[in-house]
N, C-alpha and C positions, 0 to 999 in steps of 0.2 A: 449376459456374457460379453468378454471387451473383446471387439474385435476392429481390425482396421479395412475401412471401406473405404476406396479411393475418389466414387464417384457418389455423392450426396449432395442433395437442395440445400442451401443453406437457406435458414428464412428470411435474410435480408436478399436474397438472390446476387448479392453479389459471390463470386468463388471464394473458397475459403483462405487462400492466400490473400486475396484484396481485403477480405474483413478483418484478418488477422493484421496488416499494416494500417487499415482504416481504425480498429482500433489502438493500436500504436502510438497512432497519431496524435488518437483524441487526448493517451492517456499523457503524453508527452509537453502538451498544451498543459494539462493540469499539473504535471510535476513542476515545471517551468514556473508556474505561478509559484505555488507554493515553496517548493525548494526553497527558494530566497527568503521567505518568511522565515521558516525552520531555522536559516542558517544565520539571520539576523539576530533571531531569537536565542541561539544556543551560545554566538559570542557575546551579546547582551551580559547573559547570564556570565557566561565565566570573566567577561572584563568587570563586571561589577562586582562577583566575587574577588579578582584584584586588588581592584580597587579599595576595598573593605580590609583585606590583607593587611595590602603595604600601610592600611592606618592605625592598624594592631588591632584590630577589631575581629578577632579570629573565629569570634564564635557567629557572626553576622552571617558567612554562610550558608549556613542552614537555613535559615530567614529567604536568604537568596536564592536556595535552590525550591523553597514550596512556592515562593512568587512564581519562578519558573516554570515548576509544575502547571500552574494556575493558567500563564500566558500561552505554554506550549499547548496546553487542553485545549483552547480556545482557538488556537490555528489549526490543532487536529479537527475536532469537531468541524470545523468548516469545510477544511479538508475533506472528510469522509461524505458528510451529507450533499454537496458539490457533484464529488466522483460519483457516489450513488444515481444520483438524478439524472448526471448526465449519462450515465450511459441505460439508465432505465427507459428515457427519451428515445435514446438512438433505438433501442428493440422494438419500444412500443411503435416509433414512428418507421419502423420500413414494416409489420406486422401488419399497420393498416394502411399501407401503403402495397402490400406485396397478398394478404390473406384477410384482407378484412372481413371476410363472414364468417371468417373461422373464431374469430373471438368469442369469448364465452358471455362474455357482456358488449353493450353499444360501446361503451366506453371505458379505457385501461386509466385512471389516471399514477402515472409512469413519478411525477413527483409527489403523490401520496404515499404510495406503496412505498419508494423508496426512502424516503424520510422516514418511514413504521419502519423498516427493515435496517434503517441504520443506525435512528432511537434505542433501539433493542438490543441492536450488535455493539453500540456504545457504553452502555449499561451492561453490557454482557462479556463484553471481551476488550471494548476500548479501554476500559478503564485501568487494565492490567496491563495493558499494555506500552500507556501511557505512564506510568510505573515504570517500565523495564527502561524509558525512551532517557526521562528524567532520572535514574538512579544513573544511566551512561555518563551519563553531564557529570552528575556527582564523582563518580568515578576518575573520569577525565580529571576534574581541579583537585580531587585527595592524592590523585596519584603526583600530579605537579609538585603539591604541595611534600607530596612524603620525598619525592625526588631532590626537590631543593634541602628538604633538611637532611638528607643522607650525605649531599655533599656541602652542607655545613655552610648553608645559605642564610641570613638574614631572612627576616621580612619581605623586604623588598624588592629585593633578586627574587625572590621567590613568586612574589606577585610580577614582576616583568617574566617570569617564565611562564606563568599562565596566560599575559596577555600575548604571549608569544606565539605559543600553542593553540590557543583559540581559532582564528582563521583558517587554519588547516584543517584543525578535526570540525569546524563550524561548518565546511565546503564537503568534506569528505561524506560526514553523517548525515547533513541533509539530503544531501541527493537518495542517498541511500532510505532514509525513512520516507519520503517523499514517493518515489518510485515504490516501494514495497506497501505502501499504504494506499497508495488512490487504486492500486491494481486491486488489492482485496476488496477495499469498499469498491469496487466497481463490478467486480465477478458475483460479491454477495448482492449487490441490488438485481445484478441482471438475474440473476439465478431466480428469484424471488419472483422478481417481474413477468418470465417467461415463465412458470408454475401458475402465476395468475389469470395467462391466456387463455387455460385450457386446451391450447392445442396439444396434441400428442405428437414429441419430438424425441428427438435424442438428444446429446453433445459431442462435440468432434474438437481435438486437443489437435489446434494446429502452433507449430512450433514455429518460432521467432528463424527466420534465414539468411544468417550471417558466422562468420566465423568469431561470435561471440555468444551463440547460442551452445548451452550444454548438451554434454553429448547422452546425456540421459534422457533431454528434453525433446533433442531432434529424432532420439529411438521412439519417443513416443510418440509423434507427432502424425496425425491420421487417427490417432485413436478412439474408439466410438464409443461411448458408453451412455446406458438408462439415463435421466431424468435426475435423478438420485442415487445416481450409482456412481463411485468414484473411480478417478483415473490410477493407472498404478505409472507412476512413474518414477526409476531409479529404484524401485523394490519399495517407493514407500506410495500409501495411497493419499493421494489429492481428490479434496471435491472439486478442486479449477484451479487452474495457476494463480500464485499468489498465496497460497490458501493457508492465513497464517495458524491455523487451529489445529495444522498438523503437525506443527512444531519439526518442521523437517526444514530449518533455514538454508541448508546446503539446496537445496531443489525451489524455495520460495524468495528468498531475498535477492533482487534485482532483477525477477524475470518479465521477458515483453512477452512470453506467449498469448495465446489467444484463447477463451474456448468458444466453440462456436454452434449455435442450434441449429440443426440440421433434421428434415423431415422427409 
């Protein structure tokens, strides 16, 4: 049963508003990195689709966008196994710092577990998603492209309109897949991690505190739920914020909330 308890241990013992900023923090360090990859990567791609344009080379694209596919995998993948680890570290290490005897074995190893669990969630769900990330890009240069020829653009107009665009949507989408992605792979390693311990917990959905937090997010926020038992929030059910497998992007894309184990 969900219900909202005000006063709960967290297992890092820090309060659940400080872990929710501590993780925040961490995740915001990792978006930082990354972000800029993403966004180096995605005007790559569309300037050298341009590029290839303005030479008549029209059908080169395609060529362009599976390279892209290829490189962006490669910054995700790092991406996700990174987010994992790190914050599977951060449970395991206040765990045996805060409840050591409580563990089910002598020793959690935090970057095993999560590399298994992000291996798996790569193969399982990265890879479609990576799909959706590169057919965007695609989208982006066809629509340029259909743009310039609607208004009766040459070639080459038509490729300076793409290098034009580029920067903008390069800055815009990365931040945004960046931020939506290290939060997942970061809630799926810790969720994993914390089922590894054996300890018996619960989780507690504390909400991000700003007036840029949803108002569906900060209704939820306190909210307590099983182990395995999802969050309902905005009417739609979450295993943890982020959670992109619920296909509910109104409630998952660009969120800092927190979930937090509490015993």
């Amino acid at each position: 049963m969900k219900r909202v308890l005000k006063l709960m241990a967290t297992l890092t013992r820090n309060s659940a508003r400080r872990e929710q900023r501590l993780q925040e923090l961490m995740l915001d360090r990792l978006v930082a990195k990354y972000e800029r990859r993403i966004a180096r990567e995605i005007a790559r791609a569309m300037n050298s689709a341009a590029a290839k344009y303005a030479a008549g080379d029209t059908m080169a694209v395609d060529a362009i966008l599976a390279d892209h596919k290829e490189k962006l995998g490669k910054i995700l993948n790092s991406l996700w196994l990174e987010s994992g680890s790190v914050f599977s570290e951060h449970l395991v290490g206040a765990i045996k710092s805060t409840r050591p005897r409580e563990l089910k074995q002598d020793e959690i190893p935090p970057t095993e577990i999560a590399n298994a669990v992000m291996i798996n969630w790569i193969r399982s769900v990265g890879l479609e998603k990576l799909v959706q990330i590169t057919t965007t890009t695609q989208n982006d240069i066809r629509g340029a492209i259909t743009r310039g020829i609607d208004e009766g653009l040459g070639e080459k107009p038509i490729a300076k309109l793409i290098r034009a665009y580029a920067p903008s949507i390069a800055a815009s989408r990365s931040q945004t897949i960046a931020r939506t992605e290290t939060h997942n792979a970061a809630n799926e390693s810790a969720q994993a991690t914390a089922e590894a311990t054996g300890i018996d917990m619960r989780r507690q959905w504390v909400a991000s505190n700003d007036e840029r937090t949803r108002t569906t997010h900060a209704a939820a926020n306190g909210q307590i739920v099983g182990m395995r038992e999802p969050f309902t929030v905005g009417g739609v059910s979450l295993r943890f914020p982020g959670d992109s497998q619920a296909n509910a992007p109104a409630e998952t894309i660009n969120c800092r909330c927190a979930v937090i184990f509490v015993v």
